[in-house]
N, C-alpha and C positions, 0 to 999 in steps of 0.2 A: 411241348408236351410237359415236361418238368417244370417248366415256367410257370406253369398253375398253382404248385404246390411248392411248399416250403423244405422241398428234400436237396438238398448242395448238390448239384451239377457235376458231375466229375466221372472218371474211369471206371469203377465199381458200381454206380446208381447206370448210367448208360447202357453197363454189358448187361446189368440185374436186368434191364428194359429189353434189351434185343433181345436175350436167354425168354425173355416173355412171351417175344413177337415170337422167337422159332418154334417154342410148343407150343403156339395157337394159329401157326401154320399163317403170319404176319408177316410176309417176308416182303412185303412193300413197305412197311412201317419198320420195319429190321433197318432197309436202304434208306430209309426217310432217316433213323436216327444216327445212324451210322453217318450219314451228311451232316445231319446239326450237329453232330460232336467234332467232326471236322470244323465247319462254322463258328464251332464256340472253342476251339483252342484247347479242348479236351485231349488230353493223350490217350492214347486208342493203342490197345496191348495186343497179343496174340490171341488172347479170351474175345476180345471185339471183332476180332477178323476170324476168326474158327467159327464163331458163331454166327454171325453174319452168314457166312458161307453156308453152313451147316442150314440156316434161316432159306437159303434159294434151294438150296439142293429138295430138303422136304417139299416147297412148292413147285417143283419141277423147274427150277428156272437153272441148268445148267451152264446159259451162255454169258447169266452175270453171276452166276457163280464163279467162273474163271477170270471174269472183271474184278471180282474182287481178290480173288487169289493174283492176281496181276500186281493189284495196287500193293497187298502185302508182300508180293514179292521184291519190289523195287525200293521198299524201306527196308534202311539198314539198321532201323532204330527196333524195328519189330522184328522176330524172328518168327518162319514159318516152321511149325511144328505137322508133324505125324496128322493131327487130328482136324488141320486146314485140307490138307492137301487130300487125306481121305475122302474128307466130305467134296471135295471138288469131283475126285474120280466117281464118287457115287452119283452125285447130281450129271455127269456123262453118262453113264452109267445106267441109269433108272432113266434117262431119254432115247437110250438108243443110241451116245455119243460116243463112245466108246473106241471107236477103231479111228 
């Protein structure tokens, strides 16, 4: 996607792009770039992973919403904050997943 355009690849232009996909309710393209920044060696912060999440939760997809709260969980390099883990309980939450 960024490979079209002349804007540097990096941590801050990815999360600007998922933060895009999650208010236009893009939460497959959230996951799509959420992989190419893995793919490309991109460090991927707590802002990438909240969001991303935050990105399923709005589209009801609760079960990779917790996919991804997984993968943030098991890096030590990122830390899971308040506003991953909200949006996780919400995306159970607004499915009926709850219990």
């Amino acid at each position: 996607i960024m490979k079209c355009s002349k804007v540097e690849s990096n941590t801050i232009t990815f999360n600007a792009a998922i933060s895009a996909c999650e208010k236009g309710g893009e939460w497959e393209n959230a996951l799509q770039l959420l992989d190419v920044m893995e793919q490309s060696s991109v460090e991927s912060d707590t802002i990438t992973f909240s969001t991303s999440i935050s990105a399923c939760e709005k589209g009801g997809e609760w079960e990779r919403a917790l996919c991804v709260l997984n993968i943030l969980t098991t890096r030590s390099a990122v830390l899971c904050n308040t506003i991953a883990f909200s949006a996780a309980i919400s995306a159970c939450e607004k499915s009926g997943k709850w219990e």
